[in-house]
C-alpha positions as CSV (number, residue, x, y, z in Angstrom):
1,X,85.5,-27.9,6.7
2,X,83.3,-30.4,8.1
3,X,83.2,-30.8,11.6
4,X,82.9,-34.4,12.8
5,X,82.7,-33.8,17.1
6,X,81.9,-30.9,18.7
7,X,80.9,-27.9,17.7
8,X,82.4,-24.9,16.2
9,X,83.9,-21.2,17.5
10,X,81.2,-19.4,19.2
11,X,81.3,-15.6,19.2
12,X,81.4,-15.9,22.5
13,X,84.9,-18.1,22.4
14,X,86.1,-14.1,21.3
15,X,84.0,-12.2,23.7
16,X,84.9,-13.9,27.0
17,X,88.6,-14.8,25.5
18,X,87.8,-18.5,26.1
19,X,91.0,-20.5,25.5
20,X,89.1,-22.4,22.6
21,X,90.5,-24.6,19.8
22,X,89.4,-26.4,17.0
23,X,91.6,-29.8,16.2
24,X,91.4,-31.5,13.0
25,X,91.4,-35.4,12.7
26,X,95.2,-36.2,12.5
27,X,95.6,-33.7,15.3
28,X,92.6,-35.7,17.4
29,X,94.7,-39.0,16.1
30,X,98.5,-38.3,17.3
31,X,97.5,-36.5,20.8
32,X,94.7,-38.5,21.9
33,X,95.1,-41.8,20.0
34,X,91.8,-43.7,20.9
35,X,90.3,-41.4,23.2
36,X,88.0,-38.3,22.6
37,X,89.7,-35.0,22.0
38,X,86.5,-32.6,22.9
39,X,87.3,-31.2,26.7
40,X,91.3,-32.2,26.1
41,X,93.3,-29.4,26.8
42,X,96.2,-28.4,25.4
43,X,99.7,-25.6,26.0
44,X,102.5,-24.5,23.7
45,X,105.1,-26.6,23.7
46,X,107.7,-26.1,25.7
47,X,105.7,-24.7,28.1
48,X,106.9,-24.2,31.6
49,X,104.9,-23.1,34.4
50,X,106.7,-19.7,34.8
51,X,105.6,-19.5,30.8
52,X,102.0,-18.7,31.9
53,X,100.6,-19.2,28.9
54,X,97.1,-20.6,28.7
55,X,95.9,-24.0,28.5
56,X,93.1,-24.3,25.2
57,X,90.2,-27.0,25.2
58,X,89.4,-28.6,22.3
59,X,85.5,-27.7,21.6
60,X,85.6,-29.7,18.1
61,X,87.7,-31.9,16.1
62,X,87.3,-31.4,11.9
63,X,87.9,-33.8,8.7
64,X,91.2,-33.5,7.8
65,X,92.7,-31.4,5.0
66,X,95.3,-32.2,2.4
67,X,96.9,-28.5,2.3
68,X,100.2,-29.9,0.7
69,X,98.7,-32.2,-1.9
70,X,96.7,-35.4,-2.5
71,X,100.1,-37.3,-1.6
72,X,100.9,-36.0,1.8
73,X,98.8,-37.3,4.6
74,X,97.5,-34.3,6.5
75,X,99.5,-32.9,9.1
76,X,98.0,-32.2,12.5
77,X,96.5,-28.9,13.0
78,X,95.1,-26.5,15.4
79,X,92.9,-23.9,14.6
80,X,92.5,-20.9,17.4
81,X,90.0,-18.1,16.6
82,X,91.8,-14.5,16.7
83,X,90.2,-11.9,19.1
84,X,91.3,-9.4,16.8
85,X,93.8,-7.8,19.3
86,X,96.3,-10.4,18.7
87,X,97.1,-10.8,21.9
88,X,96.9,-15.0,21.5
89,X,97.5,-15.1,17.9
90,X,100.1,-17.8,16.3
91,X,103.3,-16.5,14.3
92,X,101.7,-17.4,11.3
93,X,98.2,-18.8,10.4
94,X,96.0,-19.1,7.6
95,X,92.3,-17.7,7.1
96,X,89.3,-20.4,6.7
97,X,86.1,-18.5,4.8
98,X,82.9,-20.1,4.9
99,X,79.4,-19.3,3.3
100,X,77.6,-18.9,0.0
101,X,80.0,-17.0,-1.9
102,X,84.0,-17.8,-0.8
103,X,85.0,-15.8,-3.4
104,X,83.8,-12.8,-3.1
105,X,84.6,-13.1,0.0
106,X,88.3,-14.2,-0.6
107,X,88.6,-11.0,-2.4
108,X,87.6,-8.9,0.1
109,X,89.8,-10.2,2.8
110,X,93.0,-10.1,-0.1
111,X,92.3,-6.2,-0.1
112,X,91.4,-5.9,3.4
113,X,95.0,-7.5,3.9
């Protein structure tokens, strides 16, 4: 995934338990239409303030990706890096692999999982 502002999830985003996101262009587009989304902060919806849950700055915004087909425009999406306790992780979410060989990889991750 390319990233078009910004910069990407810094080990230390895990480390310090930063409240760090990632949004990708349509994401960027429908929150802050015209405006820059790196420093924008974002909550949950339906978020009150007796919720406590934390507010997450957007560090970089990423091309879009059509994950339902070439027919759907892409939905907008938030990417949150897991600190491995789960402690802020979604209800659901998908893993993103990078580097020289995704599949190995892939394969790895299927059996770790």
């Amino acid at each position: 995934m390319r990233i078009l502002r910004g910069s990407d999830f810094e080990s230390g985003d895990l480390r310090d338990g930063a409240p760090t996101i990632i949004v990708n262009k349509a994401a960027a587009d429908q929150y802050w239409p015209g405006e820059e989304a790196i420093g924008r902060r974002i909550r949950a919806a339906g978020s009150s303030p007796a919720d406590q849950r934390p507010w997450y700055t957007v560090r970089g915004v990423i091309a879009d990706v059509r994950q339902r087909g070439l027919r759907d425009q892409p939905r907008p999406t938030i990417y949150f890096p897991l600190n491995g306790t789960g402690e802020r992780a979604p209800r659901a979410f998908t893993y993103v692999l990078r580097g020289p060989n995704v599949r190995a990889q892939a394969d790895a991750v299927r059996q770790a999982v």
